[in-house]
Backbone as CSV, one residue per row, in Angstrom:
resi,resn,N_x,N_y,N_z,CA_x,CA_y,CA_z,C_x,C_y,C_z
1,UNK,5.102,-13.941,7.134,5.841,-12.705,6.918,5.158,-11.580,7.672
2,UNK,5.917,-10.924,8.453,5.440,-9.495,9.034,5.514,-8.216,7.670
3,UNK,4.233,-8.009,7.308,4.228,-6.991,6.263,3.772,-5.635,6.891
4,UNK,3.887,-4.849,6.219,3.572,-3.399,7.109,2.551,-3.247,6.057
5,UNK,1.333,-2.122,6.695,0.265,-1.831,5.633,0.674,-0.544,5.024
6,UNK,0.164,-0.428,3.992,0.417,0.034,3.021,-0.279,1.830,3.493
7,UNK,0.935,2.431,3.437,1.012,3.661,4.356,0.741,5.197,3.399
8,UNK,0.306,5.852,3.124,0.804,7.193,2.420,1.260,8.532,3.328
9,UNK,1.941,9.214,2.837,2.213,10.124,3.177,1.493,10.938,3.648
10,UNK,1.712,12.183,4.750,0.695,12.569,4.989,0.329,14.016,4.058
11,UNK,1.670,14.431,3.569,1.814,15.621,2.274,0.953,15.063,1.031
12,UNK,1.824,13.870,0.918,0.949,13.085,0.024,-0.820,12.889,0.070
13,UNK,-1.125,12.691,0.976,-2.359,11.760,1.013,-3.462,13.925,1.212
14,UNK,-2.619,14.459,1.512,-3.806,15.622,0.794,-3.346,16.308,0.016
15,UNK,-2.604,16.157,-0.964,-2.381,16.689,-1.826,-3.241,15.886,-2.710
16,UNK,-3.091,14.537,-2.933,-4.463,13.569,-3.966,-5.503,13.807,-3.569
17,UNK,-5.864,14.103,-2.215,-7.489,14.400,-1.853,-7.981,15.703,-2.526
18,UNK,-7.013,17.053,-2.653,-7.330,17.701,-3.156,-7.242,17.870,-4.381
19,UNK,-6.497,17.016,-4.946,-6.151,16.775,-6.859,-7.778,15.730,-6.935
20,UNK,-8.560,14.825,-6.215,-9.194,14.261,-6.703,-10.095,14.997,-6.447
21,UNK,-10.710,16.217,-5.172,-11.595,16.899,-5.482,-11.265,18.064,-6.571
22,UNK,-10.436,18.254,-6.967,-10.533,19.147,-8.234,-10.952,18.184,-9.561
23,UNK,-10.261,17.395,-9.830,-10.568,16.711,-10.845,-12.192,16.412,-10.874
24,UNK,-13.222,16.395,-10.014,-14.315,15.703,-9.948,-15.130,17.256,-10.454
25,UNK,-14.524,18.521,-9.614,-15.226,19.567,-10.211,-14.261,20.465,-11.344
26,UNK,-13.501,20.010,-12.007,-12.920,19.920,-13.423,-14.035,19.435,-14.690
27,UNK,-13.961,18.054,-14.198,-14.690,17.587,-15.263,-15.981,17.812,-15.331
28,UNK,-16.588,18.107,-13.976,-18.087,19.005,-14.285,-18.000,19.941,-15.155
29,UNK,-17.096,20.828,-14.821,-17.249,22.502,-15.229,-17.135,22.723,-16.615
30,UNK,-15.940,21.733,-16.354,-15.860,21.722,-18.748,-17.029,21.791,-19.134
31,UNK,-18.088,20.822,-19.299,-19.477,21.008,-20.311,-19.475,22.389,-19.876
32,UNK,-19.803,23.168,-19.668,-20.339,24.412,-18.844,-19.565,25.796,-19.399
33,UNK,-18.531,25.456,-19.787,-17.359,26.753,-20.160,-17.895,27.240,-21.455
34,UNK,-18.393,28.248,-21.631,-18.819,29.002,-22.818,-20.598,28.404,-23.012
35,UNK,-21.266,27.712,-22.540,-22.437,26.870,-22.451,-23.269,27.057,-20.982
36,UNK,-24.497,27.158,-20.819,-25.081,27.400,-20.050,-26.426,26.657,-19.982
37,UNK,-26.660,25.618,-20.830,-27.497,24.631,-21.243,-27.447,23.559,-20.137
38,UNK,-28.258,23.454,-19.409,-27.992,21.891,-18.513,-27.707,20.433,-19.476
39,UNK,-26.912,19.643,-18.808,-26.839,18.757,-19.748,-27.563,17.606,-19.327
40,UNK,-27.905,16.505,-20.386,-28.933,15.198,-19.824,-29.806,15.165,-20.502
41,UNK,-31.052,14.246,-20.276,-32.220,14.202,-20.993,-33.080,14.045,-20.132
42,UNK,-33.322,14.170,-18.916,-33.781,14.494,-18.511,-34.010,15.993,-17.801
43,UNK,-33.554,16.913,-18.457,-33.120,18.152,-17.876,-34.770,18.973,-17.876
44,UNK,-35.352,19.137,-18.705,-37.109,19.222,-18.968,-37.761,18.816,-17.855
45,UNK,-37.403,17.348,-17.348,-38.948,16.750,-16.013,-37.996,17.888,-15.134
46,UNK,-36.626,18.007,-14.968,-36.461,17.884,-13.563,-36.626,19.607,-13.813
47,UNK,-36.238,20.836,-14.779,-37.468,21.637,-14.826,-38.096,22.035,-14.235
48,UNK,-39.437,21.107,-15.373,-40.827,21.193,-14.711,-40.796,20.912,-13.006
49,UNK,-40.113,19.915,-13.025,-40.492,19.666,-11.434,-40.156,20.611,-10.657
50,UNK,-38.783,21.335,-10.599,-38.223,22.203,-10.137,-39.484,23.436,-9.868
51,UNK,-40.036,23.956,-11.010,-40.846,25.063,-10.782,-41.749,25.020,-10.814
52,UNK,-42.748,23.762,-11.318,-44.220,23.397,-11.184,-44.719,22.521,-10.459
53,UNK,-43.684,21.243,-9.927,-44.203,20.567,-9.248,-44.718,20.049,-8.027
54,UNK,-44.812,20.653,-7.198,-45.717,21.170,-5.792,-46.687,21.747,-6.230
55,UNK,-47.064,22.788,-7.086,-47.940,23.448,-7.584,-48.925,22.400,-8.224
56,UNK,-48.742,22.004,-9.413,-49.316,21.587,-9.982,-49.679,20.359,-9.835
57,UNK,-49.099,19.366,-9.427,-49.201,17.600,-8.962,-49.670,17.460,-9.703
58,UNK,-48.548,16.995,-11.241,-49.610,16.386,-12.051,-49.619,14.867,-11.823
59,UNK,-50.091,14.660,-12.605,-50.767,12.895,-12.341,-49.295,12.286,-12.538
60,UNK,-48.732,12.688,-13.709,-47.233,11.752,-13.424,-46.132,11.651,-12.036
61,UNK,-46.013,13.242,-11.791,-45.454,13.281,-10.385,-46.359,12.590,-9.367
62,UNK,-47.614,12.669,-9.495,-48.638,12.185,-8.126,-48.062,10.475,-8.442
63,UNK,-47.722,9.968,-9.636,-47.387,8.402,-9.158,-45.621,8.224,-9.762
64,UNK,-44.999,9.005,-9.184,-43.721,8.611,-8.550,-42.763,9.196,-9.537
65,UNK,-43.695,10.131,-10.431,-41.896,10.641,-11.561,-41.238,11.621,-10.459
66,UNK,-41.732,12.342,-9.659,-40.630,13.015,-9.062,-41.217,12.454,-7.800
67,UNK,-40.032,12.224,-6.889,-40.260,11.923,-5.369,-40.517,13.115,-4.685
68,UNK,-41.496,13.010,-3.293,-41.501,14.477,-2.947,-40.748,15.006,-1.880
69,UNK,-40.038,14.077,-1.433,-38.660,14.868,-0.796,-37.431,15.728,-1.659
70,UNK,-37.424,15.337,-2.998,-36.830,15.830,-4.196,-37.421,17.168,-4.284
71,UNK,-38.407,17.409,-4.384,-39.098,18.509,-5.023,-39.618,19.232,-3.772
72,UNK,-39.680,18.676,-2.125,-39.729,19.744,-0.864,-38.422,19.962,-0.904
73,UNK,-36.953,19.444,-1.305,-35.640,19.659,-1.225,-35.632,20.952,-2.222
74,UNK,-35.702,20.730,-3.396,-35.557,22.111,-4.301,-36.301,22.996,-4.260
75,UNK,-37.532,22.839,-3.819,-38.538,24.505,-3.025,-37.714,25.046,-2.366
76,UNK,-36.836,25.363,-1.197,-36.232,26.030,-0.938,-35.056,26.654,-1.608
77,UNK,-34.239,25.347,-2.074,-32.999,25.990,-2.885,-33.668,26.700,-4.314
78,UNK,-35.036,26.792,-4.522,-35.439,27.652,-5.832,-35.594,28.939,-5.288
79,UNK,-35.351,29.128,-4.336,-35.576,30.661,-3.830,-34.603,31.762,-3.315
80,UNK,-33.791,30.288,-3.435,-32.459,31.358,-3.699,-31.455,31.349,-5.055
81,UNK,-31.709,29.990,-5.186,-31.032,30.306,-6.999,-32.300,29.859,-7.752
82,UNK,-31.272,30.077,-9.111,-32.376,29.965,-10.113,-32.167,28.678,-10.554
83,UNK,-33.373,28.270,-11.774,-33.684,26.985,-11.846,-32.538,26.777,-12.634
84,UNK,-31.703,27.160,-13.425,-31.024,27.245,-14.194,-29.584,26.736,-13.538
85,UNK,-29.437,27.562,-12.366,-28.054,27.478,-11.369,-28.481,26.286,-10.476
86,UNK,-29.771,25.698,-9.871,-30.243,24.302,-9.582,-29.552,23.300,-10.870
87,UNK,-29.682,23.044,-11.943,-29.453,22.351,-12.515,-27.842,22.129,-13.359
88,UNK,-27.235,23.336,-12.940,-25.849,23.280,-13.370,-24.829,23.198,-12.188
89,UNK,-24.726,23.776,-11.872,-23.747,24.494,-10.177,-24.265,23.479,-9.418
90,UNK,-25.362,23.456,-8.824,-25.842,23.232,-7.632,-25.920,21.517,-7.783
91,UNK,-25.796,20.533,-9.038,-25.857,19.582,-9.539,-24.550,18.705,-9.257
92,UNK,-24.041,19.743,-9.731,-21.685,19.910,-9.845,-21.572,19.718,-8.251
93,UNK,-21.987,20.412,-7.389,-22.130,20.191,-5.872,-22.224,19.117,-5.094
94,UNK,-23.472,18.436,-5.834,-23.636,17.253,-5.186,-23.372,16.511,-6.174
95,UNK,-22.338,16.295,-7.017,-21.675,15.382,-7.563,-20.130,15.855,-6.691
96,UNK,-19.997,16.574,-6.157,-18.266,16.914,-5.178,-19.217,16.271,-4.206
97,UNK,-20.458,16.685,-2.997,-20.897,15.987,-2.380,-21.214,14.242,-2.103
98,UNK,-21.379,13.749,-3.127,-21.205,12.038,-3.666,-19.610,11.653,-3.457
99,UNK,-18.846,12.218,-3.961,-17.142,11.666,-4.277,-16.750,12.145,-2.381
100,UNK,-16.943,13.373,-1.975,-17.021,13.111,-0.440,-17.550,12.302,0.398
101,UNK,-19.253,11.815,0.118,-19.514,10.713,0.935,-18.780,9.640,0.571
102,UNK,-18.313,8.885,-0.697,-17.796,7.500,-0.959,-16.448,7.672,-0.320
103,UNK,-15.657,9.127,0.243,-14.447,9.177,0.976,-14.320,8.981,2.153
104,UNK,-15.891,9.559,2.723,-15.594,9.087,4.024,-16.698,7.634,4.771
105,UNK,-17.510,7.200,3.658,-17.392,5.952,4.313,-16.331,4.855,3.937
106,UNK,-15.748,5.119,2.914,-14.718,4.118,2.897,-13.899,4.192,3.935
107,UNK,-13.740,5.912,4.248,-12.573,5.854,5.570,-13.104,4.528,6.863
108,UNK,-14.371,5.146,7.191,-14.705,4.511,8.409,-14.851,2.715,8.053
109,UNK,-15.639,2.372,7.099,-15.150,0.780,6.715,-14.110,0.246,6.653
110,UNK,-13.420,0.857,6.225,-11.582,0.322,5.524,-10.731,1.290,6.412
111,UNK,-9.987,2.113,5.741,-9.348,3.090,6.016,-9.143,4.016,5.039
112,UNK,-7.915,5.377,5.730,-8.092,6.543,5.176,-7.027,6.423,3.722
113,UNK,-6.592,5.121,3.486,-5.511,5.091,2.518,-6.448,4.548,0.972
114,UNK,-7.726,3.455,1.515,-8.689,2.794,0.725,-9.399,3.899,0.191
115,UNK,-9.979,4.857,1.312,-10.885,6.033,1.015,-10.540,6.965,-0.092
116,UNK,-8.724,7.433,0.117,-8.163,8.211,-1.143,-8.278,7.385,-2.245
117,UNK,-8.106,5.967,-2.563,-7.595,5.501,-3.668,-9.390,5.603,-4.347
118,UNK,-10.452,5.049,-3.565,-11.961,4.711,-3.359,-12.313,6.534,-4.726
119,UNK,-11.712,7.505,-4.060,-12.468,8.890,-4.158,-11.697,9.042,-5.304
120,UNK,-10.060,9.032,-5.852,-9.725,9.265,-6.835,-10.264,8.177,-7.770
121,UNK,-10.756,7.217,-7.753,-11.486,6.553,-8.572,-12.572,6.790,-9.407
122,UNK,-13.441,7.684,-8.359,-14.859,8.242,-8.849,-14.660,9.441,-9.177
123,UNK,-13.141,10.104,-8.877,-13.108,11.606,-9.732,-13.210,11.304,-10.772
124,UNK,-12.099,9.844,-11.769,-11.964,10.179,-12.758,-12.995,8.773,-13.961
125,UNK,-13.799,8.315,-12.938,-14.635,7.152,-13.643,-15.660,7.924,-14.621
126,UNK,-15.718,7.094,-15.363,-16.376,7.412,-17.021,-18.028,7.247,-16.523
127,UNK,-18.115,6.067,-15.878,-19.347,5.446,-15.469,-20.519,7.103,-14.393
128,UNK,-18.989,7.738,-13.249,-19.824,8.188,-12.629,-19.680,9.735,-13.236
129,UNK,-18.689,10.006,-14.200,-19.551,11.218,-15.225,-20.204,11.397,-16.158
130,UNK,-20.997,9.711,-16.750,-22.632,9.738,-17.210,-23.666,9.877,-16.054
131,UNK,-23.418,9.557,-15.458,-24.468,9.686,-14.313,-24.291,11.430,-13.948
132,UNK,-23.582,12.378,-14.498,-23.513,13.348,-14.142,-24.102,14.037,-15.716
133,UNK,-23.807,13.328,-16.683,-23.564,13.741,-18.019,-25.317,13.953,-18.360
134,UNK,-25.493,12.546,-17.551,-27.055,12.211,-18.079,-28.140,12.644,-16.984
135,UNK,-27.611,13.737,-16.161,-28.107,14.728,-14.975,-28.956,13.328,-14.636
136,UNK,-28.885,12.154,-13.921,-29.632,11.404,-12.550,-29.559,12.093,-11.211
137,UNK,-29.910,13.046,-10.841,-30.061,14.235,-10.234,-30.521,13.357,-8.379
138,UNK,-31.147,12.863,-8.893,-31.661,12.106,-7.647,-30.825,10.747,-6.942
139,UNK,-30.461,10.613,-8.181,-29.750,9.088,-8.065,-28.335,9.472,-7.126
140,UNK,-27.677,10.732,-7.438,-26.459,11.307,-6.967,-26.509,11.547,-5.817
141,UNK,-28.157,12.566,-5.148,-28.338,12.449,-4.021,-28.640,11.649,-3.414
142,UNK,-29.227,10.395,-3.890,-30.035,9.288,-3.170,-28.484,8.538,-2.976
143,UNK,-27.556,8.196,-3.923,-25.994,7.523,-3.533,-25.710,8.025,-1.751
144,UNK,-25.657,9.846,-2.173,-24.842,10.505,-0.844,-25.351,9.863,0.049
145,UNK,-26.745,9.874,0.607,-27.615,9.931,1.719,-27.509,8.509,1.927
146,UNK,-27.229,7.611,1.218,-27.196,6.006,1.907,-25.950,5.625,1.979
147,UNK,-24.874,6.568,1.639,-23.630,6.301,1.927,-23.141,6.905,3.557
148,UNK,-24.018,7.990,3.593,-23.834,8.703,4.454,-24.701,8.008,6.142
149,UNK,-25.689,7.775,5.638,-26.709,7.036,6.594,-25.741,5.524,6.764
150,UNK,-24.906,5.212,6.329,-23.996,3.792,6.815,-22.607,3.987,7.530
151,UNK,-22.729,5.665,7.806,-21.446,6.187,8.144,-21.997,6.433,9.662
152,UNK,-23.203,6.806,9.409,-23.665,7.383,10.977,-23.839,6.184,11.619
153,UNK,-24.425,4.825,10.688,-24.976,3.432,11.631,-23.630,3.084,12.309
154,UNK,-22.523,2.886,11.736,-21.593,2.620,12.097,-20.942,3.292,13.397
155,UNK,-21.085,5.048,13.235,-20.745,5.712,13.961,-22.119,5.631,15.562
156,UNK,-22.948,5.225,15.386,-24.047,5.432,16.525,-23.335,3.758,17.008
157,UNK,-22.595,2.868,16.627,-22.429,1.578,17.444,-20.996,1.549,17.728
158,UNK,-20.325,2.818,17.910,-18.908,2.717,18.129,-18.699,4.528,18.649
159,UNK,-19.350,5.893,18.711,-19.069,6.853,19.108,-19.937,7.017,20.059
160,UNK,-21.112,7.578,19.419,-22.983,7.938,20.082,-23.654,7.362,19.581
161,UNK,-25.090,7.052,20.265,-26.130,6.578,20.221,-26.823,7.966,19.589
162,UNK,-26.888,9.311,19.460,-27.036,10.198,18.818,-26.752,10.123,17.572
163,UNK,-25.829,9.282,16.627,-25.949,8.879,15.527,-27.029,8.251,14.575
164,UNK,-27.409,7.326,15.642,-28.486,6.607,15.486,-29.559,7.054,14.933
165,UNK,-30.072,8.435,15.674,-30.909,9.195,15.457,-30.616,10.081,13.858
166,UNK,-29.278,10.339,13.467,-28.977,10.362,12.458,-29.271,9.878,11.393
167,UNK,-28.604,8.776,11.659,-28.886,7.430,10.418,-30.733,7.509,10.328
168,UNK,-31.436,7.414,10.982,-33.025,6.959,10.742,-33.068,8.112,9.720
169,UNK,-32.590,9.228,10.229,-33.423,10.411,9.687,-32.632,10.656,8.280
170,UNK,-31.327,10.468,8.294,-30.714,10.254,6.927,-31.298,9.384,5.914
171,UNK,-31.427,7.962,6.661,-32.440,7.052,5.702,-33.991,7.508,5.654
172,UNK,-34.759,8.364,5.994,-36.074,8.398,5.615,-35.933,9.320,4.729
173,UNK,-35.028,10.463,4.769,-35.036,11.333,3.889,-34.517,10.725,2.589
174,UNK,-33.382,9.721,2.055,-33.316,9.024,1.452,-34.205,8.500,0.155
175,UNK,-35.507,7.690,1.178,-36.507,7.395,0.911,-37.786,8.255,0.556
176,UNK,-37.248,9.859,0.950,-38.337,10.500,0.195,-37.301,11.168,-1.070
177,UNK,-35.972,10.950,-1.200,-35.512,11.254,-2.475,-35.492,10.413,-3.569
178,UNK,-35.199,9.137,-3.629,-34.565,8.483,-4.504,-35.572,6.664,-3.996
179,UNK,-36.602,6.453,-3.960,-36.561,5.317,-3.663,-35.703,4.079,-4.202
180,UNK,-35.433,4.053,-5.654,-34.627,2.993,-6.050,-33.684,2.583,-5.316
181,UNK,-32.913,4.047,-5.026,-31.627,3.932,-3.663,-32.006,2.958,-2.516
182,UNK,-33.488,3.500,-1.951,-33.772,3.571,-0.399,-34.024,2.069,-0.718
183,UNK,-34.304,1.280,-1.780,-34.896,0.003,-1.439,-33.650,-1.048,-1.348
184,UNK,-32.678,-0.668,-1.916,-31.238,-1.678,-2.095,-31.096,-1.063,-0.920
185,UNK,-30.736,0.225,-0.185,-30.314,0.868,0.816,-30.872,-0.422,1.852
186,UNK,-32.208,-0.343,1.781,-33.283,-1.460,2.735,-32.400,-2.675,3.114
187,UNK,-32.470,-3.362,1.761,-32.594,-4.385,1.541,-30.270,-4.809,1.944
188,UNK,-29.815,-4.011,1.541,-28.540,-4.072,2.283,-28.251,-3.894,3.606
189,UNK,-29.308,-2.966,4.639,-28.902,-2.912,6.189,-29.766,-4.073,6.561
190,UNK,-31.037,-4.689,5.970,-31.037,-6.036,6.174,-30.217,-7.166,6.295
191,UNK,-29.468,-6.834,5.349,-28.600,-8.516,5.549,-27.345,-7.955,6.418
């Protein structure tokens, strides 16, 4: 049988892109409406880390509670917001930042029809608003950056070789955010 692939509209197909990026910063913002409390249990290390940890190196951060690309990443953004707007807003960000990378590497793996269905998935998954609920702060960025670093590998063996240079530097930074990420990250551009 000659089947045709499965096509969307093009009214269509951004009108859901933009219903699934609202929905993703919807359901952030609710906890947040009348509340100003970060949410999670880990909201305390990341804190401390936020405003003491370069300073102080304590012995837990010196063996791996905070990574130090995490904590050279939020030295800057602490100087322009506060630790407070780091851990609410700026959190909500790179949880819209995550649901964008899983959109556009699905685009470039699959296509742009997989990518919408891929992104409205993770607007409205239960799974990836504990991971928001339960602030994994690192884990969200460490997702982006190896989703993103498989967008550039792809793109440096089919656009530029300037990608390339991308991808390394996407994956080391990776690896100074989130190692758990960087080691499946590893251990997947291996095989």
């Amino acid at each position: 049988k000659d089947e045709k692939p499965f096509v969307i509209n093009k009214n269509l197909h951004h009108w859901l892109l933009t219903l699934a990026v609202a929905l993703i910063l919807l359901f952030r913002i609710i906890p947040y409406i009348g509340n100003s409390i970060p949410l999670g249990y880990d909201t305390g290390l990341y804190r401390y880390g936020i405003e003491h940890g370069l300073q102080n190196l304590d012995l837990w951060i010196l063996q791996g509670g905070m990574e130090p690309g995490f904590l050279y990443l939020m030295k800057p953004l602490s100087w322009i917001f506060s630790t407070q707007t780091l851990l609410t807003w700026i959190l909500i960000g790179f949880c819209l930042f995550l649901g964008l990378s899983i959109w556009f590497f699905t685009r470039e793996y699959f296509d742009k029809e997989t990518a919408l269905i891929a992104l409205l998935i993770y607007a409205v998954s239960v799974i990836q608003f504990k991971t928001f609920w339960y602030m994994y702060y690192k884990n969200i960025i460490g997702l982006s950056l190896a989703l993103c670093a498989f967008v550039f590998l792809k793109w440096a063996h089919t656009k530029n070789k300037w990608y390339r240079d991308l991808f390394i530097i996407t994956a080391g930074f990776l690896g100074a955010i989130h190692r758990p990420t960087f080691y499946i990250f590893g251990l997947t551009y291996l095989l």
